[in-house]
C-alpha positions as CSV (number, residue, x, y, z in Angstrom):
1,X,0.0,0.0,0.0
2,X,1.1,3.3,-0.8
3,X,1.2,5.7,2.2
4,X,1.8,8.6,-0.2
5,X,0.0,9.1,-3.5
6,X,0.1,12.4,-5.3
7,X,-1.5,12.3,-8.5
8,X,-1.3,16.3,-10.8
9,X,-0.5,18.3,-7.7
10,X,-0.4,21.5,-8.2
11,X,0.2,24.8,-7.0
12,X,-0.2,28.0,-8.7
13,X,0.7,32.1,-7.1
14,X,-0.8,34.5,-9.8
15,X,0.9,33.7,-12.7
16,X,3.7,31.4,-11.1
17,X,3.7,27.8,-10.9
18,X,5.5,26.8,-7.6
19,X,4.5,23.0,-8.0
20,X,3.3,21.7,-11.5
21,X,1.3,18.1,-12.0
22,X,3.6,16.2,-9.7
23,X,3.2,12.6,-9.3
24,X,4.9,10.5,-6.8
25,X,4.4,7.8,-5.1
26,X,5.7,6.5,-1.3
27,X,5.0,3.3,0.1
28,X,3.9,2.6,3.6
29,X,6.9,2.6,6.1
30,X,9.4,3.6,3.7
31,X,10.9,7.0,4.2
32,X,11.7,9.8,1.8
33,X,13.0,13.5,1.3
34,X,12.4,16.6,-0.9
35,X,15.0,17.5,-2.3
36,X,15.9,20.6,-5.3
37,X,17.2,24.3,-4.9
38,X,15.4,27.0,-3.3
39,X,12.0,27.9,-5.2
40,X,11.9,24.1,-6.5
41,X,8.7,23.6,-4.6
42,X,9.7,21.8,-1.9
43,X,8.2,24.0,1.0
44,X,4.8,24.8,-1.0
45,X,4.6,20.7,-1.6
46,X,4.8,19.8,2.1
47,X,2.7,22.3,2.9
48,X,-0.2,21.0,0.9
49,X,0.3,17.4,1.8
50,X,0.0,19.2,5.6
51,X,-3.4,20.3,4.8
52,X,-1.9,24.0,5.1
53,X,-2.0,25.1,2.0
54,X,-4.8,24.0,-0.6
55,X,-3.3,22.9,-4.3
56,X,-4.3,24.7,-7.2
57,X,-5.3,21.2,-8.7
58,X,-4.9,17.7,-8.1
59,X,-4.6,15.5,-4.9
60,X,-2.9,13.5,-2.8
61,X,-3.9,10.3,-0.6
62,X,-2.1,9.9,2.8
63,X,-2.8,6.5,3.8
64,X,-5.9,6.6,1.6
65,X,-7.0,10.2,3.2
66,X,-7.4,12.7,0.7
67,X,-5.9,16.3,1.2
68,X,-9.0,17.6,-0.7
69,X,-11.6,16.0,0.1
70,X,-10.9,14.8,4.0
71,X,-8.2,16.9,5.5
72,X,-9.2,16.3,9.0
73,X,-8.3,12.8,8.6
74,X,-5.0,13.4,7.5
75,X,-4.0,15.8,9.7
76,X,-5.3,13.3,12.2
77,X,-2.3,10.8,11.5
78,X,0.3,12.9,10.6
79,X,3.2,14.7,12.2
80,X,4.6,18.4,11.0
81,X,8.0,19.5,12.4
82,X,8.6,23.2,10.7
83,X,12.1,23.5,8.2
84,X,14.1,24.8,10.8
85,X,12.8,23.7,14.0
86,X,9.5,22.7,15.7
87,X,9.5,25.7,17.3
88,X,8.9,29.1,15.5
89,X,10.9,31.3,17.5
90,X,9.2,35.0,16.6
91,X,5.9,34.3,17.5
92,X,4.9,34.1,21.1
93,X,4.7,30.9,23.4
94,X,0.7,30.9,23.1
95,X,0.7,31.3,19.4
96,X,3.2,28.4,18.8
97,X,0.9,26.3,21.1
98,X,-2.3,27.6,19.0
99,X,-0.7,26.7,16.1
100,X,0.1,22.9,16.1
101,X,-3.1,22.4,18.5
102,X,-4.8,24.3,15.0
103,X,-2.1,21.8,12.6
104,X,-3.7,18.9,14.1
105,X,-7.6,19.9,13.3
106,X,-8.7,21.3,16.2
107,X,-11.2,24.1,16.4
108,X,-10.3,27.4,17.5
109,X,-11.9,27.1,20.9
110,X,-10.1,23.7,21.2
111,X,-6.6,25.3,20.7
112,X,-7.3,27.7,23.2
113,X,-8.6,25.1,26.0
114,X,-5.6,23.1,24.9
115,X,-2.5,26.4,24.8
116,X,-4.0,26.8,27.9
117,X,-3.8,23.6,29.7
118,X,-0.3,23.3,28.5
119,X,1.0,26.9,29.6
120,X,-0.7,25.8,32.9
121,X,1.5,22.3,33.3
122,X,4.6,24.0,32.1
123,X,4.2,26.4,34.5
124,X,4.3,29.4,31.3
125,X,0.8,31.1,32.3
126,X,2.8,34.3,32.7
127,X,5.1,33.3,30.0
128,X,2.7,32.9,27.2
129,X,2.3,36.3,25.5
130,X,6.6,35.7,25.5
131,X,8.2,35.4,22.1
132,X,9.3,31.6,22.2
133,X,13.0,32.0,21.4
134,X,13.2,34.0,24.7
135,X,12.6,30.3,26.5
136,X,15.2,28.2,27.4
137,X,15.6,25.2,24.4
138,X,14.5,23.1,26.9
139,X,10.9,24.6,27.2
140,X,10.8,24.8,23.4
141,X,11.3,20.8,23.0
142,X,9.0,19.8,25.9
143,X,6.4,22.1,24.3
144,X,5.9,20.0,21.3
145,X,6.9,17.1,22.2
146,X,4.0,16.3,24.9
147,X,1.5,17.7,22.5
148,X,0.5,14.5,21.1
């Protein structure tokens, strides 16, 4: 079975094609990278599979969930960790915690009843409106890490 099928993805900005009927194929288990100089697509390609960013055109199936037509599902099974780190460092504690709670498919309300929860085990109540590189690197891995 494959855990990845992309059939005519595409992505278009105006007049600019940043992803163009790609097909590709991954099977279950097996593990892959993106890989192709900066403005290859790369970045707008994982973001659609993510459910962040809607195609243009075309689909893909993550373990049979499609990206169009069922996006809760698939952001039910999988896992985002941002290009540079799972952390993004210029927004504030709160908005990171929003964010992946949001990732994941939960509602607005939900995000909020879950940021606060967590900003209430890490002890970060007072900490939240904090940018999040201003935390120790510690905080920033335990953050994510427990959110599943």
């Amino acid at each position: 079975m494959n855990g990845i099928a992309v059939n005519d993805l595409t992505k278009k900005f105006k007049k600019r094609s940043a992803v163009d009927t790609l097909r590709l194929s991954v099977k279950e288990g097996e593990l892959f990278g993106l890989l192709g100089t900066n403005g290859a697509g790369k970045t707008t390609t994982i973001k659609m599979l993510s459910c962040l960013l809607e195609p243009t055109s075309g689909d893909a199936l993550l373990m049979g969930n499609s990206i169009i037509n069922d996006p809760q599902s698939v952001k039910r099974i999988i896992n985002v960790s941002p290009q540079e780190t799972a952390v993004a460092k210029k927004i504030s504690v709160r908005e990171n915690l929003e964010l992946i709670s949001r990732i994941y498919g939960d509602s607005r309300q939900e995000a909020i009843k879950k940021t606060d929860e967590m900003l209430s085990i890490f002890g970060l109540t007072k900490r939240a409106k904090d940018k999040a590189d201003s935390l120790p690197v510690v905080c920033n891995v335990n953050l994510i890490s427990l959110w599943d």
